[in-house]
C-alpha positions as CSV (number, residue, x, y, z in Angstrom):
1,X,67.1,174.9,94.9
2,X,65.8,176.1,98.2
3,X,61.4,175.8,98.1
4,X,60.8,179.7,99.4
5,X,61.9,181.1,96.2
6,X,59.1,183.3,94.8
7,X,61.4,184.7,92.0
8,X,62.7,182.4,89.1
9,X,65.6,182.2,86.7
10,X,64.0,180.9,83.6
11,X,65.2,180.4,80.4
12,X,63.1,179.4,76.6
13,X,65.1,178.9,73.6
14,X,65.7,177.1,70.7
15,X,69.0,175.7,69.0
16,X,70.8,173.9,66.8
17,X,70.0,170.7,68.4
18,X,65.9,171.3,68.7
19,X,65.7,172.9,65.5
20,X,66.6,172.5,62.2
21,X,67.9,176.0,60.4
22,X,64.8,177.0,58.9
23,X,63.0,176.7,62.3
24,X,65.5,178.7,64.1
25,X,65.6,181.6,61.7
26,X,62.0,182.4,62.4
27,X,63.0,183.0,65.9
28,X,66.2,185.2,65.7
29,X,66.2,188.3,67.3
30,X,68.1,190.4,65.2
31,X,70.5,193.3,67.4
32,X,68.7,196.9,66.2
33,X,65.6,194.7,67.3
34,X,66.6,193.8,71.0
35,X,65.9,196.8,72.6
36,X,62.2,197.2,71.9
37,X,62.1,193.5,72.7
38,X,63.7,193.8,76.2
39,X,61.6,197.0,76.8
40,X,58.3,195.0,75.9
41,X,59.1,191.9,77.7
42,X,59.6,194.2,81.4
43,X,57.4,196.5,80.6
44,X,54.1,194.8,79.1
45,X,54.8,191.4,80.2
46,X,55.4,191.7,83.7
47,X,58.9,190.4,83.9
48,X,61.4,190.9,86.4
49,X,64.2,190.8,84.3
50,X,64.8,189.8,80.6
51,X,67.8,189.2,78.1
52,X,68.3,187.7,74.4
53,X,71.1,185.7,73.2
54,X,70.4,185.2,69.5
55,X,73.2,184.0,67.5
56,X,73.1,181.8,64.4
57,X,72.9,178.3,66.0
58,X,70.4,179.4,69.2
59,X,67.8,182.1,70.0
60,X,67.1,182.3,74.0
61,X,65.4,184.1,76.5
62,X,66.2,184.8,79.5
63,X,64.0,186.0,82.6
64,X,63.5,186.7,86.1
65,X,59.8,186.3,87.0
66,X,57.6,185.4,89.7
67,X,57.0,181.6,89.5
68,X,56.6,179.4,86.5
69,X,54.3,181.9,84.6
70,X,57.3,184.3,83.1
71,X,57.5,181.4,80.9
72,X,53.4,181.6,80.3
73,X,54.0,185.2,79.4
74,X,57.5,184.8,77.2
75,X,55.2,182.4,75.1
76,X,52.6,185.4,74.5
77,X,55.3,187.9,73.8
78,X,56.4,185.7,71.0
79,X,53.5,185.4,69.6
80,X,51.9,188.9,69.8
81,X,55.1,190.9,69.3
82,X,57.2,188.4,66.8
83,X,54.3,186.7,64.8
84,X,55.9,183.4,66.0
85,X,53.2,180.2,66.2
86,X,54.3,178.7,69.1
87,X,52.1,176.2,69.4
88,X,53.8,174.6,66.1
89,X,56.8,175.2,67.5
90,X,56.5,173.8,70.9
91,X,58.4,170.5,70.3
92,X,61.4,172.7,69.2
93,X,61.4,175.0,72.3
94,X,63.2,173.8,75.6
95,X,62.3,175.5,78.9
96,X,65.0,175.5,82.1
97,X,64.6,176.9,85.6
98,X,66.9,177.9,88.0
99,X,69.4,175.8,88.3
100,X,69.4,173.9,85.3
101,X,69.0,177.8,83.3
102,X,72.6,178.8,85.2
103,X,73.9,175.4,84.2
104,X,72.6,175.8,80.5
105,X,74.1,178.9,80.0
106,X,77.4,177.9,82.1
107,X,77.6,175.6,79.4
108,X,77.1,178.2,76.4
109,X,79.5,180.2,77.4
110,X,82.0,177.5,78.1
111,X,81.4,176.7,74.1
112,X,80.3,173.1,74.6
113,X,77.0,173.2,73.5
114,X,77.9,175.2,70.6
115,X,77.8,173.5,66.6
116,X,81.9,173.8,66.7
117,X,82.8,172.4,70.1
118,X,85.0,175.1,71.8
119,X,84.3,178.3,69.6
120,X,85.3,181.5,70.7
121,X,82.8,183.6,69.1
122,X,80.1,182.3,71.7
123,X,81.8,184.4,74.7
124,X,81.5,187.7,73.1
125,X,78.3,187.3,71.7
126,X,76.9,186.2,75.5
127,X,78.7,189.6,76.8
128,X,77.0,191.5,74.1
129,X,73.8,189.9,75.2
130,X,74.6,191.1,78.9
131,X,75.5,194.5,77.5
132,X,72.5,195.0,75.7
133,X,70.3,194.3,78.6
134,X,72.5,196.6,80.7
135,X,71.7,199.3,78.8
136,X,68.4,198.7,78.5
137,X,67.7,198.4,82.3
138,X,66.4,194.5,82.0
139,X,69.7,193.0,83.6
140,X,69.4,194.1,87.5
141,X,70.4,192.3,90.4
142,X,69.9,187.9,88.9
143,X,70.1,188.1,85.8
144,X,73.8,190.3,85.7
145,X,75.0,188.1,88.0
146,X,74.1,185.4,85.9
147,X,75.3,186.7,83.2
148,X,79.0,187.5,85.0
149,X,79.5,184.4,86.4
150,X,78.8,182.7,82.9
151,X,81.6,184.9,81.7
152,X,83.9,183.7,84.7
153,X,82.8,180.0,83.4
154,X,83.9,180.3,79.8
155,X,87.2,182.5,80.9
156,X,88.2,179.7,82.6
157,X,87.5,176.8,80.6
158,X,89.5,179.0,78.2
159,X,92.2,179.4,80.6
160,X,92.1,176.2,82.7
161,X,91.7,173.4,79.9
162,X,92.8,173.1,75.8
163,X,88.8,173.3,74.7
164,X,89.7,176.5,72.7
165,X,92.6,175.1,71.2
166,X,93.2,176.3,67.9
167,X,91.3,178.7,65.8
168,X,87.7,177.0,65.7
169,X,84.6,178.7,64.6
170,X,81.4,178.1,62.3
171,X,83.9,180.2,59.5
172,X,86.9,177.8,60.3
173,X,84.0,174.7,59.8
174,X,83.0,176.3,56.4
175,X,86.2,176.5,55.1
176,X,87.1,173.2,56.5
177,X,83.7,171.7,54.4
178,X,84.8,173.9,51.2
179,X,88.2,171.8,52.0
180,X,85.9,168.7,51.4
181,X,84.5,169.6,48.2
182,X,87.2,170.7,46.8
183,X,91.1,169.0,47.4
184,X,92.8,172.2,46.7
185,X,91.8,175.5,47.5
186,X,94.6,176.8,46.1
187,X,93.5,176.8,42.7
188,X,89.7,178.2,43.5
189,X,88.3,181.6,43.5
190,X,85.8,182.3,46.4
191,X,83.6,184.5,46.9
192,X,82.5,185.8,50.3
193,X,79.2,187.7,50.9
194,X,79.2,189.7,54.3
195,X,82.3,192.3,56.1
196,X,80.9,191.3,59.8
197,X,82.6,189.7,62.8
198,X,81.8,186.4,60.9
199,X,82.7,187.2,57.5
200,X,86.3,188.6,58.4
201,X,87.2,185.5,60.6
202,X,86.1,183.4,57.2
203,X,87.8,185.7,54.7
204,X,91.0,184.7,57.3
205,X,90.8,181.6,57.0
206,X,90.0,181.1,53.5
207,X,93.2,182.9,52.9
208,X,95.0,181.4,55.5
209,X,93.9,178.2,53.6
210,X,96.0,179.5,50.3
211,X,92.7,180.4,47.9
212,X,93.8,181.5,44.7
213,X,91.5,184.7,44.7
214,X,89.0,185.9,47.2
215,X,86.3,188.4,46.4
216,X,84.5,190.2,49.2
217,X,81.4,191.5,48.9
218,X,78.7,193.1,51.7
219,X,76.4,195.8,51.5
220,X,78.8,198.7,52.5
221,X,81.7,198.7,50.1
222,X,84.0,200.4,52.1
223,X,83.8,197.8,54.5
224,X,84.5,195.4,51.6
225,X,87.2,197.1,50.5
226,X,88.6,197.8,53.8
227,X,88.3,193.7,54.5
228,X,89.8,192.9,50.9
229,X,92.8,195.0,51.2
230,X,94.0,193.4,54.4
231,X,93.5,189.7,53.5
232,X,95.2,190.9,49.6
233,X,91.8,190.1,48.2
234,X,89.2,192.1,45.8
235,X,86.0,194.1,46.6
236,X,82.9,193.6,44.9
237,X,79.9,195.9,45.0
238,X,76.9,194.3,46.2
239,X,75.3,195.2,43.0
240,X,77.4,193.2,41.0
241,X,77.1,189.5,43.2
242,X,74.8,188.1,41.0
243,X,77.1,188.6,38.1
244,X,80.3,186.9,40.3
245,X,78.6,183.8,40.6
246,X,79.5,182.8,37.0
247,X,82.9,183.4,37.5
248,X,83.6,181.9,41.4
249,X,83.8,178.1,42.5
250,X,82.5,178.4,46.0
251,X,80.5,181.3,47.7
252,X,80.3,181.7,51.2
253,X,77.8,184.0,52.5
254,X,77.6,184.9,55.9
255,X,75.3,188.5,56.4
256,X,73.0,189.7,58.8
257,X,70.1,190.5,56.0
258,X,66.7,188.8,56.9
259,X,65.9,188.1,53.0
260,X,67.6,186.3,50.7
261,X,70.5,187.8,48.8
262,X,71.1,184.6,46.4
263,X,67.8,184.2,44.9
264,X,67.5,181.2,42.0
265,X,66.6,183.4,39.2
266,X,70.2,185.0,39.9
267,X,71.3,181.2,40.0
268,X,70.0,180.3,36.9
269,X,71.6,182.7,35.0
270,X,75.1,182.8,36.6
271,X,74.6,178.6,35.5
272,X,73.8,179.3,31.6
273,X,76.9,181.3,31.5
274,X,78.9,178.3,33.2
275,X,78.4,175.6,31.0
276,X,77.7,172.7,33.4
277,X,81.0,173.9,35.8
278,X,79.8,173.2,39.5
279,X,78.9,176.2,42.3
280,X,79.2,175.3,45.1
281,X,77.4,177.4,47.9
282,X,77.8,177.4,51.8
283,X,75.4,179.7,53.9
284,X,76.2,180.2,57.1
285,X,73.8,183.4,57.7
286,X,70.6,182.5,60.2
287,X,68.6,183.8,59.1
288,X,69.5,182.3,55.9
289,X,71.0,184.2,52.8
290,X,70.7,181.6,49.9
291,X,67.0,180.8,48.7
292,X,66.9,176.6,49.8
293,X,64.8,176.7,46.4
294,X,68.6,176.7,44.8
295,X,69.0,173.1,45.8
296,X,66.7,172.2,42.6
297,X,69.5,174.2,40.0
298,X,71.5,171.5,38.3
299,X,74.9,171.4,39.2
300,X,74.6,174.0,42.3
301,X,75.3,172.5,45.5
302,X,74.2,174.1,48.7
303,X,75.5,173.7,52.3
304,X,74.3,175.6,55.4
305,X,74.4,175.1,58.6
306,X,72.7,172.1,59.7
307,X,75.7,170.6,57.1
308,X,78.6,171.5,59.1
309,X,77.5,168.6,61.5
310,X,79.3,166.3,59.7
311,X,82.3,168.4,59.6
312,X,82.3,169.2,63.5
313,X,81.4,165.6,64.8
314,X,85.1,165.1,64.9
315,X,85.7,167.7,66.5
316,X,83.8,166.8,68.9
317,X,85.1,163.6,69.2
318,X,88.7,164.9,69.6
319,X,87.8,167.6,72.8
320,X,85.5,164.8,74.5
321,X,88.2,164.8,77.5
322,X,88.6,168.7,77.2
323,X,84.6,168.7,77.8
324,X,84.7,166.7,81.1
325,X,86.9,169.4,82.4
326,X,85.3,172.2,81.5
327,X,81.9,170.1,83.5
328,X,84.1,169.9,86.5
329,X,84.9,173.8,86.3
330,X,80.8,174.4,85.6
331,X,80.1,172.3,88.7
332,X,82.5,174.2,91.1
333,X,80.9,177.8,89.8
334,X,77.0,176.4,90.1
335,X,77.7,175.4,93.8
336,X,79.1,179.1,94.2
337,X,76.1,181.0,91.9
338,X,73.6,178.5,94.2
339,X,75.3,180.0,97.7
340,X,74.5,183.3,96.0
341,X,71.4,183.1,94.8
342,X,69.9,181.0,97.9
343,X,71.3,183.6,100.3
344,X,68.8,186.3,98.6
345,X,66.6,185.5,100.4
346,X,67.8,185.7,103.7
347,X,68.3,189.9,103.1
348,X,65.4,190.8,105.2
349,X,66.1,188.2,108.3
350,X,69.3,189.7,108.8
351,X,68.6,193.2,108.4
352,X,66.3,192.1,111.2
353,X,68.8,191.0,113.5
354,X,70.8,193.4,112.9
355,X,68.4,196.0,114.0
356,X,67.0,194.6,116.6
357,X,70.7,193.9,117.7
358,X,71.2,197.9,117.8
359,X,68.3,198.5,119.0
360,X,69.1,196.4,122.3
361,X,72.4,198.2,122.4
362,X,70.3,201.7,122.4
363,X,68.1,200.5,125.3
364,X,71.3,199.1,127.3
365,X,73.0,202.1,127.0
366,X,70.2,204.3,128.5
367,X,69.2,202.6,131.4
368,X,72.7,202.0,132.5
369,X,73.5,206.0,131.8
370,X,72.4,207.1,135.6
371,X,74.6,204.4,137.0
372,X,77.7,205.7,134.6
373,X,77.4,209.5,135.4
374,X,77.7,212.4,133.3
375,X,80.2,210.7,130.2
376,X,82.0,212.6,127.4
377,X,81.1,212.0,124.2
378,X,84.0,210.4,123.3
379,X,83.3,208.2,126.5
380,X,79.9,207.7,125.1
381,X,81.8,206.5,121.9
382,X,84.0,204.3,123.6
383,X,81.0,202.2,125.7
384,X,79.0,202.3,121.8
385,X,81.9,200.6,120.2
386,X,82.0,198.1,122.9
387,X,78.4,196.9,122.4
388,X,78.6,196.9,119.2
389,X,81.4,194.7,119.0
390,X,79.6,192.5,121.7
391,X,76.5,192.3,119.6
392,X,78.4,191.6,115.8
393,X,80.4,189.0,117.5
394,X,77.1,187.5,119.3
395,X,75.4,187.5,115.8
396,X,78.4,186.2,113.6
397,X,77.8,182.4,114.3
398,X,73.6,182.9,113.6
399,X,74.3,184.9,110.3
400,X,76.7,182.5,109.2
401,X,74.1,179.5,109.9
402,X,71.7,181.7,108.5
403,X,73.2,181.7,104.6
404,X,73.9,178.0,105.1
405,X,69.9,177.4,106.0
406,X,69.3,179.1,102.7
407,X,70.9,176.3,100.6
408,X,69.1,173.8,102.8
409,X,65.8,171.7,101.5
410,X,63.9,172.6,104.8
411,X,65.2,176.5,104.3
412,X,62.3,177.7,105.2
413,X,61.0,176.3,108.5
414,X,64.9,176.7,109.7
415,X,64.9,180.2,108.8
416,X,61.3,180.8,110.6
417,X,62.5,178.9,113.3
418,X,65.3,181.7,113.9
419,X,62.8,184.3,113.2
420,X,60.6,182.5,116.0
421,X,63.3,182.6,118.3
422,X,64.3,186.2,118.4
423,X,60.8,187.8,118.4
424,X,61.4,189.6,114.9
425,X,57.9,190.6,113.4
426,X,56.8,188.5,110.3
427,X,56.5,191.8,108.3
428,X,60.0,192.7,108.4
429,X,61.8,189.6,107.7
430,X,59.2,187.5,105.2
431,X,61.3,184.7,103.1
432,X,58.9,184.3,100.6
433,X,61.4,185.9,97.5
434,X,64.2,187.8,96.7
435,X,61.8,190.2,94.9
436,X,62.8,192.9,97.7
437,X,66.4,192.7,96.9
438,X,65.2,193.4,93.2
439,X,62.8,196.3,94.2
440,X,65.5,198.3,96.3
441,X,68.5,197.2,93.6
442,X,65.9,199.4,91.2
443,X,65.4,202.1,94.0
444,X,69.2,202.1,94.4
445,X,69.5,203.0,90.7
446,X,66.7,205.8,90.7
447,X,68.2,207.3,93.5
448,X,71.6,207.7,91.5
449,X,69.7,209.0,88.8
């Protein structure tokens, strides 16, 4: 990156491969929480920009801020606003700038640094994170263009290589481990706790996978009942869970609650009804939705989601090729975000030029007017559009340099060297950050307003 940037891309998160489960669930941003979050982090904490991608395998923030102390002042926000102790957690935390931000989330979107390699939940839930801080006026000029181009990554390793192939999700990896346990689903009865996004794609592939009877359960029956009767299964009312689980061999749960909905005491009771037969439970809910504590029940056997490594190290293993690819197609669209983002900076020099350019054109045209003679105006017009086509065709070589000096290591003294050499005042054209750009994108939108 070029040394005169002022402004910053930074990103501080956690994820599945920093944390364990019951780290990252302290850190989840829930979705009716985001927008007092993103409001907070602009408006208290002095940053530029701000977004949250918060899923159940990674929680991450993402900011534009002058220098390296948006990251100083993320810290504090999690601490005074979520109650997180971040000095405890500061081994689990990883901090990116720039660059290596744009490449991390590149890579998020392109599904390979997800738990399931290639997933295809990851792309909407990074446009969702993009839409959210639209709409909350934290995404402006870097961080939307971020945000797009990460997008335009994951489209395209999509598109361009066989990473997606097949139906592959955290639900398709539960079902695969409830494949594990048991030979034959075709002769169990599952029950399945949550009607989201997450739950439906599990209910389809539980039944996909030929279970003998499904039971869907959530905390809105008529969502439950809507899910049950298109998969041909049977809805449950969230009151009467704790009675299923003496009748069901495996329970995936997979809400959006930040308790527990499987406690032990419900655990111990379902198990005194089922004589010694197994349970076996997978939670794939961060936060959490089964109590850990139910680990300690004889005969219960609970998975969640640091458990479904196993499961997806093959599959890992299998798209290792696929993932190359997908690196090549990240490489080609960081050299492209870089151009962009570099060039920033160069707004005010060429406004500068540009100006001064018609400026010169102004004071040509005047002193030559007593040698012309009276002229029409559309003689006037004529002369005007022949200087300034002089001028833009005198200036296209230097602008063009000037975007390429951007993305150069001595950026800087080239660009004041230009500067130098056409007598444009310091005050109009300083380098220093693309902060400008961000203060008239904002007086752009108020004017629209």
């Amino acid at each position: 990156m070029s040394t005169f940037k002022a402004v910053h891309i930074l990103t501080l998160g956690i994820n599945h491969h920093t944390a364990p489960v019951e780290i990252r669930e302290r850190l989840a941003f829930p979705e009716s929480d985001q927008p007092s979050a993103l409001a907070r982090l602009v408006g208290d904490y002095g940053l530029h920009e701000a977004a949250i991608l918060s899923t159940c395998n990674r929680s991450e923030l993402y900011l534009a801020a002058d220098g390296d102390s948006g990251l100083a002042q993320v810290r504090r926000f999690l601490a005074e606003c979520q109650g997180v102790d971040v000095a405890a957690l500061e081994s689990h935390f990883y901090q990116l700038n720039d660059s290596d931000a744009a490449v991390h989330l590149f890579r998020v979107a392109s599904g390979i640094d997800s738990l399931v390699v290639g997933e295809s939940e990851i792309l909407g839930q990074v446009r969702r994170a993009l839409e959210m801080a639209q709409q909350n006026g934290s995404a402006r000029l870097l961080l939307n263009e971020l945000f797009q181009r990460s997008l335009r990554v994951g489209k395209r390793a999509r598109a361009e290589t066989e990473i997606g192939r097949g139906r592959l999700s955290i639900g398709t990896a539960a079902v695969e481990l409830a494949g594990q346990v048991f030979e034959n689903l075709t002769s169990c009865c599952v029950l399945l706790v949550g009607a989201g996004k997450m739950g439906a794609l599990t209910a389809q592939y539980l039944v996909d996978s030929g279970v003998e009877r499904l039971l869907v359960s959530s905390r809105t029956f008529a969502r439950s009942q809507s899910l049950a009767s298109q998969l041909g299964g049977e809805a449950v009312p969230f009151e009467e869970l704790a009675a299923q689980l003496a009748v069901v061999d495996i329970v995936i749960s997979a809400t959006a609650a930040m308790d527990y909905v499987i406690r032990p005491a419900d655990l111990r009771r379902a198990m005194e009804q089922r004589r010694g037969r197994p349970l076996f439970l997978i939670d794939i809910a961060v936060p959490r939705d089964i109590d850990p504590a139910a680990r300690d029940i004889d005969n219960v056997f609970l998975f969640d989601m640091d458990s479904l490594e196993q499961v997806v190290a093959a599959n890992r293993q299998e798209r290792e090729g696929e993932i190359r690819c997908v690196q090549a197609i990240i490489d080609h669209e960081l050299k492209e975000f870089l151009y962009w983002f570099n060039a920033l900076g160069t707004g005010p020099l060429i406004r500068a030029l540009r100006q001064r350019a018609a400026h010169l054109q102004e004071q040509e045209l005047a002193r030559w007017a007593s040698h012309l003679g009276p002229l029409s105006t559309d003689e006037r017009q004529l002369v005007e559009r022949i200087l300034r086509g002089y001028a833009n065709k005198l200036l296209h070589d230097p602008l063009v340099q000037i975007r390429e000096f951007a993305n150069d290591d001595e950026g800087y003294v080239r660009l004041d060297t230009v500067r130098r050499l056409f007598r444009l005042d310091d005050s109009t054209t300083r380098l220093s950050s693309p902060k400008s750009e961000l203060a008239e994108a904002d007086e752009a939108e108020e004017k629209k307003s």
